[in-house]
N, CA, C and O atoms as a GROMACS GRO file, in nm:
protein
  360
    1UNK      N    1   2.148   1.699   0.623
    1UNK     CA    2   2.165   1.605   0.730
    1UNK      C    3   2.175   1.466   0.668
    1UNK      O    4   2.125   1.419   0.566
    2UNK      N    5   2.236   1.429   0.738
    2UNK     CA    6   2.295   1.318   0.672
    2UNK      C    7   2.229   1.179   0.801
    2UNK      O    8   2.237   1.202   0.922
    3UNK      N    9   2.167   1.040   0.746
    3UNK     CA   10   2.101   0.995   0.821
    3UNK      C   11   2.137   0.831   0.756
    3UNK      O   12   2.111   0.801   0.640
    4UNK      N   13   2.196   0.742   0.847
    4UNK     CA   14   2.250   0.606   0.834
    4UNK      C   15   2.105   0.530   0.928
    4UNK      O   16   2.026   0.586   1.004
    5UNK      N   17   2.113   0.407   0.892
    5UNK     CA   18   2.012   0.323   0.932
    5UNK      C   19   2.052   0.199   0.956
    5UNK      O   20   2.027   0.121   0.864
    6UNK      N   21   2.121   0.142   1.076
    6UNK     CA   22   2.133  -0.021   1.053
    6UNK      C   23   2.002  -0.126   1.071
    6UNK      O   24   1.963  -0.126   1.188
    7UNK      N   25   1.931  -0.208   0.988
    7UNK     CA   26   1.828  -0.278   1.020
    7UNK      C   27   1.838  -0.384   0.924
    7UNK      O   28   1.936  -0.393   0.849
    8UNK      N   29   1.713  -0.492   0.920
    8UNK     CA   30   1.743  -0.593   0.890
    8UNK      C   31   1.653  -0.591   0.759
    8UNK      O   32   1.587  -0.496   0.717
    9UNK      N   33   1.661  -0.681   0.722
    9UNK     CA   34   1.598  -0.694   0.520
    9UNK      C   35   1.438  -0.659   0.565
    9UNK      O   36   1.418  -0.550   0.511
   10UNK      N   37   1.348  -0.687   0.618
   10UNK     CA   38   1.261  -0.646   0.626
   10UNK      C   39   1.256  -0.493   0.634
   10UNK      O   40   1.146  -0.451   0.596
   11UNK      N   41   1.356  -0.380   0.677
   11UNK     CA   42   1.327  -0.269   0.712
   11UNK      C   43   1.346  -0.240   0.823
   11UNK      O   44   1.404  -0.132   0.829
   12UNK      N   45   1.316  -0.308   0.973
   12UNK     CA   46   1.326  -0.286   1.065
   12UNK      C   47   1.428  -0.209   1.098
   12UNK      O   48   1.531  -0.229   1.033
   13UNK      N   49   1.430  -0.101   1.203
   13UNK     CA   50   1.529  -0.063   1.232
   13UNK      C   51   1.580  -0.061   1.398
   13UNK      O   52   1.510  -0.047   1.499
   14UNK      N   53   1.733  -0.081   1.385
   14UNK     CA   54   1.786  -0.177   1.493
   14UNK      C   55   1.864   0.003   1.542
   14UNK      O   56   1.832   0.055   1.648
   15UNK      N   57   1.942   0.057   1.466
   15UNK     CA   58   2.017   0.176   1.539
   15UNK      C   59   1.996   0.290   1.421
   15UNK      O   60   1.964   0.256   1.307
   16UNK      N   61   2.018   0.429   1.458
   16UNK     CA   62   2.008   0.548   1.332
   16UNK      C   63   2.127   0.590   1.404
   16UNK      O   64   2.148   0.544   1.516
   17UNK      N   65   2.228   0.694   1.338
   17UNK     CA   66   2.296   0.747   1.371
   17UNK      C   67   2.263   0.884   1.275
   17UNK      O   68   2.206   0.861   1.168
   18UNK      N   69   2.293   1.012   1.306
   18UNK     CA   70   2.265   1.139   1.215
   18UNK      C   71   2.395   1.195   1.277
   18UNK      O   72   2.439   1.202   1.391
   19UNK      N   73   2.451   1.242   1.121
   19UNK     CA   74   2.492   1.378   1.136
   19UNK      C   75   2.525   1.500   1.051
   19UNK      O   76   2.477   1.476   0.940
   20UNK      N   77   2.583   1.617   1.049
   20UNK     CA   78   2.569   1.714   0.973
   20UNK      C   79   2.578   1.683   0.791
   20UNK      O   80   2.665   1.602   0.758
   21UNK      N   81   2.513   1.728   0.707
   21UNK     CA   82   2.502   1.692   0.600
   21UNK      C   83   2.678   1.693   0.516
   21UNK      O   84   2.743   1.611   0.451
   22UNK      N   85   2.696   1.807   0.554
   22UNK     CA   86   2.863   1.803   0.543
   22UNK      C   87   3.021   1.794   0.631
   22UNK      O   88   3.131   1.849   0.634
   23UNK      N   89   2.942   1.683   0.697
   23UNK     CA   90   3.096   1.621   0.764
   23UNK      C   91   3.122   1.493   0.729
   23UNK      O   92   3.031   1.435   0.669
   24UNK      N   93   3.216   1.438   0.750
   24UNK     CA   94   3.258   1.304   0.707
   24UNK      C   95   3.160   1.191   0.730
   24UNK      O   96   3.121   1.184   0.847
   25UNK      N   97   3.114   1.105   0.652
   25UNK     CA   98   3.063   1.002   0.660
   25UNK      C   99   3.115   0.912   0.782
   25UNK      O  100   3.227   0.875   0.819
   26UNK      N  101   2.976   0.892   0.830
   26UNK     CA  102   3.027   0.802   0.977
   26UNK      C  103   3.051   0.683   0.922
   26UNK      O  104   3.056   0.643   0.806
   27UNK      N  105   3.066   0.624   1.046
   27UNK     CA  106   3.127   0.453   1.048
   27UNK      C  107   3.046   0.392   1.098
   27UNK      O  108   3.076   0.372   1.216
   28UNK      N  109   2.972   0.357   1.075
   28UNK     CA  110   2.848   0.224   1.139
   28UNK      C  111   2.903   0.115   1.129
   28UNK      O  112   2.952   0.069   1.026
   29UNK      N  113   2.896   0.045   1.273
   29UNK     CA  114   2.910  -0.132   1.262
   29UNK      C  115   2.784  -0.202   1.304
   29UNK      O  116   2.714  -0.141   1.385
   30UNK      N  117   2.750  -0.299   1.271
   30UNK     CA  118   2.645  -0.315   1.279
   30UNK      C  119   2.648  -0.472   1.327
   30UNK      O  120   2.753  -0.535   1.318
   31UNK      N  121   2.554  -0.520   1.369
   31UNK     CA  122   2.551  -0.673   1.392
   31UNK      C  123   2.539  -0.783   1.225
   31UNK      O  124   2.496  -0.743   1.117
   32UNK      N  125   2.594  -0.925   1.258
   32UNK     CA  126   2.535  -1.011   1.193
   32UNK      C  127   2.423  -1.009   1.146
   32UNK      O  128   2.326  -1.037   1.216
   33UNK      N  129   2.405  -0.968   0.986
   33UNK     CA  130   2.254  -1.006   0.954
   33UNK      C  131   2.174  -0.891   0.920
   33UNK      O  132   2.063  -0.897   0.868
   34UNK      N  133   2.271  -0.732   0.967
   34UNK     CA  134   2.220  -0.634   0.976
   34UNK      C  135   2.264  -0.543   0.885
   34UNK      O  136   2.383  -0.513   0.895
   35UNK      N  137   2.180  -0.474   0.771
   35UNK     CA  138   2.243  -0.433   0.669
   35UNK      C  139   2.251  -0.247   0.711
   35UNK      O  140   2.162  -0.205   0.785
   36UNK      N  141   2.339  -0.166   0.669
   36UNK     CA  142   2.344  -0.012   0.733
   36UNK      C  143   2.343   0.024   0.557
   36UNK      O  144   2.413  -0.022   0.466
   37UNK      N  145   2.198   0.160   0.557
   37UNK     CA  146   2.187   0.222   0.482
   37UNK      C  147   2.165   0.385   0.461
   37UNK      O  148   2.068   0.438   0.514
   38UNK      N  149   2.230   0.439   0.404
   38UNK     CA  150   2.158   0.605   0.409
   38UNK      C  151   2.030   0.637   0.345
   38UNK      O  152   1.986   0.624   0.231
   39UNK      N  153   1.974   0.694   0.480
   39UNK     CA  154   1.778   0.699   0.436
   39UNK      C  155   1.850   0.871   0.377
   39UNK      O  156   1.958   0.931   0.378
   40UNK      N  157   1.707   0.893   0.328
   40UNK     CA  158   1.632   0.988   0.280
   40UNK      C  159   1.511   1.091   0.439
   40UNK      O  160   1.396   1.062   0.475
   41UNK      N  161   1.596   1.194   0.486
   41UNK     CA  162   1.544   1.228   0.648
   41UNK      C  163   1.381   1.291   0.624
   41UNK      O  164   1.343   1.389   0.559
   42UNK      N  165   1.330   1.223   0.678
   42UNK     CA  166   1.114   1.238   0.709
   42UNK      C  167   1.157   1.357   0.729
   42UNK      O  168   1.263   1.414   0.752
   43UNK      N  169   0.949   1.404   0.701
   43UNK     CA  170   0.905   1.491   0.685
   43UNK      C  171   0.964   1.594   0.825
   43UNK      O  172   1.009   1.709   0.818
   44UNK      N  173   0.948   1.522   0.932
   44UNK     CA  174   0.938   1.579   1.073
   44UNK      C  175   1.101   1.613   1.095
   44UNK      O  176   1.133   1.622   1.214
   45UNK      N  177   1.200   1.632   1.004
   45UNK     CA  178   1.340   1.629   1.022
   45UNK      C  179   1.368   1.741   0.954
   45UNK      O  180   1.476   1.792   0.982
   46UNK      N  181   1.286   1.808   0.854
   46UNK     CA  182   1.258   1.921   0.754
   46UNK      C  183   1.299   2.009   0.842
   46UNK      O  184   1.246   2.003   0.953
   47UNK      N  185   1.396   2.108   0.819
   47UNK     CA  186   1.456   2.219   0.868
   47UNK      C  187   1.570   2.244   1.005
   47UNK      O  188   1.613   2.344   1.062
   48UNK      N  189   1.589   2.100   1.021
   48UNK     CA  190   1.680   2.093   1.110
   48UNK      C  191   1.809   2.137   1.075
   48UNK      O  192   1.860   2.098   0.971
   49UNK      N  193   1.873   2.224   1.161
   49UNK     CA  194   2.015   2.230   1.163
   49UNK      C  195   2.124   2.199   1.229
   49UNK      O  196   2.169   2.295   1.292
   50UNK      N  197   2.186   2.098   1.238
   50UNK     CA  198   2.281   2.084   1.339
   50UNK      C  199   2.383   2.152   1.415
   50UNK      O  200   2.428   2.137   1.529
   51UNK      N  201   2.418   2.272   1.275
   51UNK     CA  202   2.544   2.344   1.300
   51UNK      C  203   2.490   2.460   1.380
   51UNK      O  204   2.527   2.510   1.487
   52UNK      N  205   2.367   2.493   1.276
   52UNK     CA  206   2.344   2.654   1.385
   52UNK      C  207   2.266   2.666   1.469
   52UNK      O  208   2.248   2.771   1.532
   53UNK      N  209   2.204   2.552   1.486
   53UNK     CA  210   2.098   2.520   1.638
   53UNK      C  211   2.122   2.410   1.641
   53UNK      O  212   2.061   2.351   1.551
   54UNK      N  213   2.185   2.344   1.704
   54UNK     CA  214   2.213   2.191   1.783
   54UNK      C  215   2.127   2.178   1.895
   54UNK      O  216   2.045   2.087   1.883
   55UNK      N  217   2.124   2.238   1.993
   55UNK     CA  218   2.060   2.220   2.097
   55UNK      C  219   1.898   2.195   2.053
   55UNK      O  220   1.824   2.112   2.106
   56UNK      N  221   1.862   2.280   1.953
   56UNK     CA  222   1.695   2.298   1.912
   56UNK      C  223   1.674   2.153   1.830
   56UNK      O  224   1.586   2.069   1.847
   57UNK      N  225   1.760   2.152   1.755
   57UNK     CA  226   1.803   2.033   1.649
   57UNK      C  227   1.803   1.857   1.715
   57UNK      O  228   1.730   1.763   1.684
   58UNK      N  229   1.892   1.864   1.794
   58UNK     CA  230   1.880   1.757   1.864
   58UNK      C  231   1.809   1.704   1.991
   58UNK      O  232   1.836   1.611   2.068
   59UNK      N  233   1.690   1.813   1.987
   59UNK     CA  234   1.570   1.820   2.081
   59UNK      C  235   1.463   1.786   2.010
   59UNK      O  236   1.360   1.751   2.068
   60UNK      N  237   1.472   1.793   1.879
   60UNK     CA  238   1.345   1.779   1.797
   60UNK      C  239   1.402   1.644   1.783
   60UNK      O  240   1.307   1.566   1.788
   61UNK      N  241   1.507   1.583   1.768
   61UNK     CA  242   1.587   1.416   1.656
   61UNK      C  243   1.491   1.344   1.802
   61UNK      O  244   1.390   1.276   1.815
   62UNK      N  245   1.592   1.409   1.892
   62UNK     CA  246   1.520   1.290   2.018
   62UNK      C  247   1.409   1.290   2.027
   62UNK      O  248   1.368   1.180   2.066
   63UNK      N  249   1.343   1.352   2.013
   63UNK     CA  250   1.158   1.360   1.994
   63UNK      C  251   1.167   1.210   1.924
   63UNK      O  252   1.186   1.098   1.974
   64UNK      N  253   1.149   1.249   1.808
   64UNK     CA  254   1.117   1.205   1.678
   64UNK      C  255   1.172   1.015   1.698
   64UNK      O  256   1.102   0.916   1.674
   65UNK      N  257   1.330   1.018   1.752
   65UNK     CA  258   1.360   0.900   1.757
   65UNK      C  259   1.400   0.824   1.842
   65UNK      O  260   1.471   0.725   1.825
   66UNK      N  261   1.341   0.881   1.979
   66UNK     CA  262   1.350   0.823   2.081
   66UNK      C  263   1.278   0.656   2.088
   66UNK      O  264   1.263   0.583   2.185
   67UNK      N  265   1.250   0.638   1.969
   67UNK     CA  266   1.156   0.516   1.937
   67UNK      C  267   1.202   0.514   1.774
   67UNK      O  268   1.156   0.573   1.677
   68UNK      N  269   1.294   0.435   1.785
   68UNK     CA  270   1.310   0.401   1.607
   68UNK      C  271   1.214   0.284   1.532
   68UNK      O  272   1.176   0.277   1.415
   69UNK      N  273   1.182   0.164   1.691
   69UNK     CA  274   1.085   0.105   1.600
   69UNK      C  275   0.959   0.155   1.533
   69UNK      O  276   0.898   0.077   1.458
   70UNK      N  277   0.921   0.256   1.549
   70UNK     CA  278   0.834   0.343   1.506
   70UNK      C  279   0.814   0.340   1.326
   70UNK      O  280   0.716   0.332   1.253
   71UNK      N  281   0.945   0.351   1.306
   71UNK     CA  282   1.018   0.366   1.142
   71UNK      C  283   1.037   0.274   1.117
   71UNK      O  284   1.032   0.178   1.194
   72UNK      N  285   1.070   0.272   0.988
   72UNK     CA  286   1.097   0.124   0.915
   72UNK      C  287   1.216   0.198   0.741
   72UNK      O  288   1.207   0.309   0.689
   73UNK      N  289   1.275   0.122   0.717
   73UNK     CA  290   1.355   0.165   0.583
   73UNK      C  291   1.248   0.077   0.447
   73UNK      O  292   1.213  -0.041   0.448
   74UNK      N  293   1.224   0.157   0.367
   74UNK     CA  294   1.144   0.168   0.250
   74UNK      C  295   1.210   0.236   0.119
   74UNK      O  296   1.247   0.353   0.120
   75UNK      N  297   1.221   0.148   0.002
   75UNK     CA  298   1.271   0.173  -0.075
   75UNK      C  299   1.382   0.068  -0.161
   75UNK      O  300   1.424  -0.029  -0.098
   76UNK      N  301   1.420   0.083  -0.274
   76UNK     CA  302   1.558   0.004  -0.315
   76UNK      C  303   1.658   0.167  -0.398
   76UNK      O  304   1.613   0.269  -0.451
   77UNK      N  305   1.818   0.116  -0.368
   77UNK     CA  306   1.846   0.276  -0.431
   77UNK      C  307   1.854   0.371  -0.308
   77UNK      O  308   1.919   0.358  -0.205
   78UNK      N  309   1.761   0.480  -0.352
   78UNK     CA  310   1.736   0.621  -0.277
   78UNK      C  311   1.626   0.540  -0.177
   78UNK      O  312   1.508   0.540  -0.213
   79UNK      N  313   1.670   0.460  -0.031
   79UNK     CA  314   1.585   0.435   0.060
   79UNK      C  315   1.498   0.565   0.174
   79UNK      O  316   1.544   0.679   0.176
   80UNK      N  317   1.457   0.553   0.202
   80UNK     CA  318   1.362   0.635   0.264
   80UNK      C  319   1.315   0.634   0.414
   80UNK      O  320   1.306   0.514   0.441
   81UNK      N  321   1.285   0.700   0.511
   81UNK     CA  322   1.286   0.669   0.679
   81UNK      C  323   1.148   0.684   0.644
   81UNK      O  324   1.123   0.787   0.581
   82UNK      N  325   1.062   0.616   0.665
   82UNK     CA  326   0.941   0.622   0.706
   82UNK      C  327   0.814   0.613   0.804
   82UNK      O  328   0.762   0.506   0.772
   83UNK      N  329   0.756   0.656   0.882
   83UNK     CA  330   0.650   0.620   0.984
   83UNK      C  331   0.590   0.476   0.952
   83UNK      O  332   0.549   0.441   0.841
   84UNK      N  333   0.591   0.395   1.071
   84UNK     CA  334   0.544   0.271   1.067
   84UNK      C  335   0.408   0.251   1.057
   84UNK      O  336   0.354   0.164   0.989
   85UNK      N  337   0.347   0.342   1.133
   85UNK     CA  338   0.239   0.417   1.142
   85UNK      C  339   0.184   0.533   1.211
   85UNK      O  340   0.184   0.588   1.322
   86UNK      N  341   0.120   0.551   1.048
   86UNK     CA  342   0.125   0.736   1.079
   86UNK      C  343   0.039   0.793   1.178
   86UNK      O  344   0.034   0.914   1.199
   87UNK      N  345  -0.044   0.690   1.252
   87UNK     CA  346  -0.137   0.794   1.399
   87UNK      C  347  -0.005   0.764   1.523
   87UNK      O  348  -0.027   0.690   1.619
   88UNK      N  349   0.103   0.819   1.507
   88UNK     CA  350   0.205   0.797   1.609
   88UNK      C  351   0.156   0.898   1.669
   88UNK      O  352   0.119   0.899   1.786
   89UNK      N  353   0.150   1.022   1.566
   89UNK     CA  354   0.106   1.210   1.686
   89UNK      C  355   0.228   1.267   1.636
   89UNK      O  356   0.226   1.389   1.655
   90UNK      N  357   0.355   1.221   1.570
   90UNK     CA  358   0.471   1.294   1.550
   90UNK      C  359   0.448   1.390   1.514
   90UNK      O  360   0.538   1.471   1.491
   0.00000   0.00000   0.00000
């Protein structure tokens, strides 16, 4: 799975877009000011499949990111999606 992040130098994150690990790289536009990076997909994203359960797949994403401020981007390089804080309950 493949997982884009537009947010700002602090980390914050403003939009995620996901999709299958092997389809074409999306197109993110993003605002002024707002840098788009490919994270590294959390723990809670572990075993998702898009292709052969979508419906199960994108029942668990919306869980998870129905609240992106939750996350934050961490890292330089190989960046990373991380819990903002971890007593969320995810």
């Amino acid at each position: 799975m493949r997982i884009l992040a537009a947010h700002d130098a602090e980390g914050n994150i403003q939009h995620i877009v996901v999709s299958p690990a092997d389809s074409p790289l999306a197109t993110v536009m993003a605002e002024n000011g707002l840098l788009v990076t490919e994270v590294e997909a959390p723990d809670e994203f572990s075993g998702l499949d898009l292709r052969s359960d979508p419906d199960e797949s994108r029942k668990r994403l919306a869980e998870v990111l129905q609240h992106p401020q939750d996350f934050k981007i961490e890292g330089q390089g190989k960046a990373e999606l991380v819990r903002k804080n971890s007593e969320a309950g995810y």
